[in-house]
C-alpha positions as CSV (number, residue, x, y, z in Angstrom):
1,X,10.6,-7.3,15.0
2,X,13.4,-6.1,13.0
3,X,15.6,-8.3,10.8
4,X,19.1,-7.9,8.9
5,X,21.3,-9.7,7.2
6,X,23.0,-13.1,8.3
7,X,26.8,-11.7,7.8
8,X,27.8,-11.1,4.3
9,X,24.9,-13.5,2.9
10,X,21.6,-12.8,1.1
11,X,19.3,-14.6,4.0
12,X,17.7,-12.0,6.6
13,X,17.0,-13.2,10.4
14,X,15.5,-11.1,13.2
15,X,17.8,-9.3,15.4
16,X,17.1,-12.0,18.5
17,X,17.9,-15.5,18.5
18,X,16.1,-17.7,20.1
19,X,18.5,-20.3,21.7
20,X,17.3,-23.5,22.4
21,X,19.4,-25.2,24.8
22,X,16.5,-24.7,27.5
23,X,14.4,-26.7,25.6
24,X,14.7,-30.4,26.9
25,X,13.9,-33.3,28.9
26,X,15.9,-32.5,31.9
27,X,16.7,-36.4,32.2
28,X,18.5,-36.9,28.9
29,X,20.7,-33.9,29.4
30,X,23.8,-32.4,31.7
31,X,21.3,-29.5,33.3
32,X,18.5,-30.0,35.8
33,X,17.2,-26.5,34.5
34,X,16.1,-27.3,31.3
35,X,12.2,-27.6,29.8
36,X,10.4,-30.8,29.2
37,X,8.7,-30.4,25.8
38,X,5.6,-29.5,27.3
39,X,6.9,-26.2,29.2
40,X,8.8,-25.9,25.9
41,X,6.1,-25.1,23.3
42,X,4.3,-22.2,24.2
43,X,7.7,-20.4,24.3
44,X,8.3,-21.5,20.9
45,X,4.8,-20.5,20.3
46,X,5.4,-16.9,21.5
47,X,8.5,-16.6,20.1
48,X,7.1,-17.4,16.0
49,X,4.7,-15.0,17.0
50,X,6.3,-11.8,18.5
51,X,8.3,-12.5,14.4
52,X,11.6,-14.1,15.7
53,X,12.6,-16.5,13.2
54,X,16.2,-17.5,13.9
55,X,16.6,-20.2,16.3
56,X,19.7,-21.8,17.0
57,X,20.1,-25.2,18.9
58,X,23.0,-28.1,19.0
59,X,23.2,-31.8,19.0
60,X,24.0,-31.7,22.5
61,X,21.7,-29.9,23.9
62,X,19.3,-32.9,26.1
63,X,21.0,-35.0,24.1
64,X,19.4,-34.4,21.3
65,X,16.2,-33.6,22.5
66,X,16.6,-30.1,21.8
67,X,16.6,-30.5,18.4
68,X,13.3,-33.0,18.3
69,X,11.2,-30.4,20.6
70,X,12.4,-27.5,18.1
71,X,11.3,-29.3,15.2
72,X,7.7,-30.3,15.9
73,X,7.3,-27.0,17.1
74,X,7.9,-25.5,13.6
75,X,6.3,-27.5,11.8
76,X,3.4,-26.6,14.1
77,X,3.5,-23.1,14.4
78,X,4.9,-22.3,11.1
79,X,3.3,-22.1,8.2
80,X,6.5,-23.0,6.0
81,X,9.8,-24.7,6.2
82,X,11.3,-21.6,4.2
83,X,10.0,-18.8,7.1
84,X,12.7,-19.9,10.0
85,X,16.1,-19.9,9.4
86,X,17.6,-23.1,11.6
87,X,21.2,-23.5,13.1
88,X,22.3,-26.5,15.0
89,X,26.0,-27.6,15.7
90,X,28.6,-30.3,16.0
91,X,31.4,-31.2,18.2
92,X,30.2,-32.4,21.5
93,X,29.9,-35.8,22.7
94,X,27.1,-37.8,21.3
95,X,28.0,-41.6,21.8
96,X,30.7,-43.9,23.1
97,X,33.7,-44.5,21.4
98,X,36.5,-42.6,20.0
99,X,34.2,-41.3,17.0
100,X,31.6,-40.7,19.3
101,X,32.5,-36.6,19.4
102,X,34.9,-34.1,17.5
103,X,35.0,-33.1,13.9
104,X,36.4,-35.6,11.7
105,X,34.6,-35.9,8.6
106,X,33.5,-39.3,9.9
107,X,31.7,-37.2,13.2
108,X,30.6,-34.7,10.8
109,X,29.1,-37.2,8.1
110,X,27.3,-38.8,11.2
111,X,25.8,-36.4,12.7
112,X,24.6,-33.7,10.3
113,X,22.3,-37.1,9.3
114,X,21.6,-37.4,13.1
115,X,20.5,-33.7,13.4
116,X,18.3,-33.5,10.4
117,X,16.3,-36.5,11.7
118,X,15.5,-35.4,15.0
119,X,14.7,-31.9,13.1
120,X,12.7,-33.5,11.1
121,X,14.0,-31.7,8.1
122,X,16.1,-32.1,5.0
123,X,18.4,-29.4,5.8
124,X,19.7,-26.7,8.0
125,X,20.2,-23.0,7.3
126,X,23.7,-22.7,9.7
127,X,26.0,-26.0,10.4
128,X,28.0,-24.7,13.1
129,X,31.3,-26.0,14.7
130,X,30.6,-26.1,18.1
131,X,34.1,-25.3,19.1
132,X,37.8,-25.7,17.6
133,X,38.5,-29.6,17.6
134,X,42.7,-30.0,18.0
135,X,42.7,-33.2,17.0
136,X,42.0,-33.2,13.5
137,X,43.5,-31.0,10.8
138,X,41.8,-28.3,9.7
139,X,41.8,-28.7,6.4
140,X,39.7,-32.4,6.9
141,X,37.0,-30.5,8.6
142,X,36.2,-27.5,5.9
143,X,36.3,-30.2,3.7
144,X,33.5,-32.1,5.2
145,X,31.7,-29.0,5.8
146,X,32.1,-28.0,1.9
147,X,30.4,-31.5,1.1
148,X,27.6,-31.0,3.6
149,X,26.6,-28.0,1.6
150,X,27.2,-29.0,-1.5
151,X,25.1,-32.3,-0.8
152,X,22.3,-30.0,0.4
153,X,22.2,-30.6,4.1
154,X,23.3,-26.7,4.9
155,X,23.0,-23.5,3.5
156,X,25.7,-22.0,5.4
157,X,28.2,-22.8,7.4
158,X,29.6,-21.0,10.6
159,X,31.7,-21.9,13.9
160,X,31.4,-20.8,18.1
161,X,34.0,-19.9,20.5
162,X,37.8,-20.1,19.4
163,X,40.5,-17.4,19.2
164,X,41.0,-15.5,16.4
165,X,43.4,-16.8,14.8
166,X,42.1,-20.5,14.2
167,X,39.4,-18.8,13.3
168,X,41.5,-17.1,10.6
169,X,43.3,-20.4,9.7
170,X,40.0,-22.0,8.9
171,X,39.0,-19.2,6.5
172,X,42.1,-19.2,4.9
173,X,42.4,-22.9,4.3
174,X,38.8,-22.7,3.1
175,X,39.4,-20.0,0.7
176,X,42.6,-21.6,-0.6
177,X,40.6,-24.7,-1.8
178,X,37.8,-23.3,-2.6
179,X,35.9,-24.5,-0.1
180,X,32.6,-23.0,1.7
181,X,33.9,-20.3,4.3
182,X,32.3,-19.5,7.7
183,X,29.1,-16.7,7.8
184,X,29.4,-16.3,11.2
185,X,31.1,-16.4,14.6
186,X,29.4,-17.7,17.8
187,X,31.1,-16.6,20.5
188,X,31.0,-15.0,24.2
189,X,30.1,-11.7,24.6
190,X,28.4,-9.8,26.9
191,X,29.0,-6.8,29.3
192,X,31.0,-9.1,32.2
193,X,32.5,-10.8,29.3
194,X,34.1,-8.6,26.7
195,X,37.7,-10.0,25.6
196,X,35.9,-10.9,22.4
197,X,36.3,-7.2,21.4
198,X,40.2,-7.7,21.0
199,X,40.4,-9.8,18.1
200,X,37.6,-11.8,17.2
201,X,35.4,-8.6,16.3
202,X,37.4,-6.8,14.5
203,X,38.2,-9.7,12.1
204,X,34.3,-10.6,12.1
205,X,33.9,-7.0,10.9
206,X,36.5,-6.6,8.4
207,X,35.7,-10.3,6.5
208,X,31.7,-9.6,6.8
209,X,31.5,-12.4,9.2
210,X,27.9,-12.2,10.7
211,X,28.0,-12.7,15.3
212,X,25.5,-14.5,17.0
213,X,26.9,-14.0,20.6
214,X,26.1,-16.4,23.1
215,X,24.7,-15.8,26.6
216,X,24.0,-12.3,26.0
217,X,22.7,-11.8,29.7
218,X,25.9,-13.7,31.4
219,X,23.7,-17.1,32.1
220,X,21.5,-14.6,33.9
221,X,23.4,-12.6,36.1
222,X,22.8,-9.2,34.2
223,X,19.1,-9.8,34.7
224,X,19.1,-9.4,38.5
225,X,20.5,-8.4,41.7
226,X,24.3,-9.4,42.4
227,X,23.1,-11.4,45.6
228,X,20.1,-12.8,44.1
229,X,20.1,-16.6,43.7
230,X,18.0,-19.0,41.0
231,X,17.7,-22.9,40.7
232,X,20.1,-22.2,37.9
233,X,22.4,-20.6,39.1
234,X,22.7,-22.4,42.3
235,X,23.4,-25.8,39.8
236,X,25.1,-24.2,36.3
237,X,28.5,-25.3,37.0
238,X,29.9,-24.1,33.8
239,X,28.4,-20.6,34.2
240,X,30.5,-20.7,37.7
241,X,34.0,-21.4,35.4
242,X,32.6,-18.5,33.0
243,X,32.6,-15.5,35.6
244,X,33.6,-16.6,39.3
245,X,37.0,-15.5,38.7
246,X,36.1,-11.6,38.2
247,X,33.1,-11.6,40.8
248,X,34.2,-8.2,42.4
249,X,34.6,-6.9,38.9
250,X,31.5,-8.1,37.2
251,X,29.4,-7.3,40.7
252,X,30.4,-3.0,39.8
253,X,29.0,-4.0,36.1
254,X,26.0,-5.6,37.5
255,X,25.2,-2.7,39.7
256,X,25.5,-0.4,37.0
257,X,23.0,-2.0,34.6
258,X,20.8,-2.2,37.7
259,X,21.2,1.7,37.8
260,X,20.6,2.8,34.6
261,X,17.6,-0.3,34.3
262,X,15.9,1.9,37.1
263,X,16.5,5.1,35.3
264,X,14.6,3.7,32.3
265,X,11.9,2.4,34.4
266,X,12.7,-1.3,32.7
267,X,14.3,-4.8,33.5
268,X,17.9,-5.5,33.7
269,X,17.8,-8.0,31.0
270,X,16.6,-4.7,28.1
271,X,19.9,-2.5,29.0
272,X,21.7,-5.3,28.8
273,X,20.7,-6.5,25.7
274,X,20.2,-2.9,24.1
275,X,24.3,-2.5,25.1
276,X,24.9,-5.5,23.3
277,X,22.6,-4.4,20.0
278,X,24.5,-1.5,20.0
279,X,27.6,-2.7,19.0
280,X,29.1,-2.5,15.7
281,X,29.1,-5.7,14.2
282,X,27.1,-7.8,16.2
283,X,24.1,-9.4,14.1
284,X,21.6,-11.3,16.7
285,X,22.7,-12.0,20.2
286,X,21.2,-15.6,21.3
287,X,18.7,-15.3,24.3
288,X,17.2,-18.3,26.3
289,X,14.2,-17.7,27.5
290,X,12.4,-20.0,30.3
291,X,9.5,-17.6,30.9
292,X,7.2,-15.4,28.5
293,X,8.8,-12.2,30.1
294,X,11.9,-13.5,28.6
295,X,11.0,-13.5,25.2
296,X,9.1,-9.7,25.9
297,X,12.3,-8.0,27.4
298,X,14.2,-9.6,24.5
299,X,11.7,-8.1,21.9
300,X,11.7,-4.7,24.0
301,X,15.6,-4.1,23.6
302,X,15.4,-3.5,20.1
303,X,13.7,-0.4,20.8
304,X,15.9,0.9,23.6
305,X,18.6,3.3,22.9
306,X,21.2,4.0,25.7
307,X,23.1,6.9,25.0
308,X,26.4,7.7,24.6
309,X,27.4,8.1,28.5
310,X,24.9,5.2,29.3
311,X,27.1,3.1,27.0
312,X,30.1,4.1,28.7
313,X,28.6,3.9,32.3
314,X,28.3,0.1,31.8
315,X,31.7,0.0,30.1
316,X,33.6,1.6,32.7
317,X,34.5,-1.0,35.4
318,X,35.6,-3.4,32.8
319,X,39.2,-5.0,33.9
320,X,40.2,-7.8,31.3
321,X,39.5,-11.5,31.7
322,X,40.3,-14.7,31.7
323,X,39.9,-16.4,28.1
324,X,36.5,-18.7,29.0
325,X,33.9,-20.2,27.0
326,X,36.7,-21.9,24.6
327,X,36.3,-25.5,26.6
């Protein structure tokens, strides 16, 4: 396993993510997909063991159950509280009510206390905003974010999807109060997926922001066959609003990473990844893994290296997209 830094700060996490929204009784959640915790440990097993230590998961994921299913499991299968570096995140609906979701500092108070108890721990290394929240000023959420730290509930602080400049806004308000800035960016990047490269990299690179991209492998589809179906994606409605609208497009990308897979006598999932690895500024993409052979592709990528006209073989039949992954 390789590691490097976590953005512009002094903590070091290996260059895959584990992301834990698989992890969960599929009755407390929105997808049928997911793990119950049985199915769930041995891939938390394998991952502490093939050296991942970052793993990333989010109030909302089953409800919660996420996070209770990833905290056991570390305090199982690893020796100390200080050899994982944990992120979990805020936003999403978690009760009734109108303070049942969002940031407000009340929602933010709330939850981080939520989180940690189903963790099982007294803090997390990232707090992450799981999107941009329009209903509350800015400057109320950095603040709440600045006291979580500074109470001791979270190293660092980062946020997910948004354009680039409320991400801007939020550093700059942060900065003007001295108040705890962002680490990193979550956001949507992949090889069907690639407006990120616009803005929101760029500004990343130039402010030492650390980026943890999100469904590296395009909720499956660069892992197989264009015409290939899975339970998942037969029942992931949001992965159908994230590429259905450039199917003819993406279906040329596919095909290509299919192509140059074969050429390297290794799954789809490897070139797809190693593409991603490959480019500047991106720190550890965030890979779910349902199966064993997940976790080993993931692992394997680190040591593939496309080439130059590999790189811009996949690149090629890129037309622009749709904004998605913001809601």
């Amino acid at each position: 396993m390789d590691y490097v830094r976590l953005g512009s700060t002094g903590t070091s996490v290996s260059k895959i993510c584990l992301g834990c929204m698989t992890y969960g009784d599929p009755g407390r959640g929105n997808h049928e997909w997911t793990l119950p915790e049985k199915d769930s440990l041995p891939l938390l097993r394998q991952a502490v063991e093939l050296g991942i230590n970052f793993f990333d998961t989010a109030n909302v994921y089953s409800a919660g159950h996420s996070e209770e299913i990833l905290g056991r499991a570390l305090k199982e299968f690893v020796p100390s509280r200080q050899d994982v570096v944990v992120a979990t995140k805020v936003h999403g609906r978690m009760r009734p009510g109108p303070n049942g979701a969002g940031l407000s500092r009340k929602a933010i108070m709330a939850e981080i206390d939520n989180s940690l108890k189903r963790l099982g721990m007294d803090y997390v290394d990232l707090y992450q905003i799981h999107r941009w929240d329009p209903k509350v000023p800015i400057e109320e959420t950095m603040e709440a974010l600045h006291d979580v730290v500074k109470a001791g509930k979270a190293l660092y602080i980062g946020a997910s999807s948004m354009y680039a400049w409320q991400f801007a806004k939020a550093q700059h308000v942060a900065e003007n109060n001295g108040w705890t800035k962002f680490v990193t960016m979550q956001n949507h990047l992949n090889l069907l997926y690639r407006e990120e490269e616009r803005e929101m990299l760029p500004l990343c690179a130039d402010q030492g922001v650390g980026v943890i991209p999100w469904s590296p492998l395009a909720r499956g589809r660069l892992t197989r066959a264009w015409d290939e179906e899975t339970r998942r994606t037969r029942t992931d409605g949001f992965g159908k609003t994230l590429y259905d609208k450039m199917a003819e497009t993406d279906r040329k990308i596919v095909d290509e990473a299919g192509g140059i897979a074969a050429e390297h006598k290794v799954p789809r999932a490897q070139v797809a990844l190693a593409w991603l690895l490959q480019k500047p500024g991106v720190t550890a993409p965030i890979i779910g893994a349902s199966k064993s052979g997940h976790l080993t592709d993931a692992v394997a990528a680190l040591e593939l290296r496309l080439s130059e006209e590999e790189m811009a073989r996949l690149e090629a039949p890129y037309l622009p997209h749709p904004i998605a992954g913001f809601g």
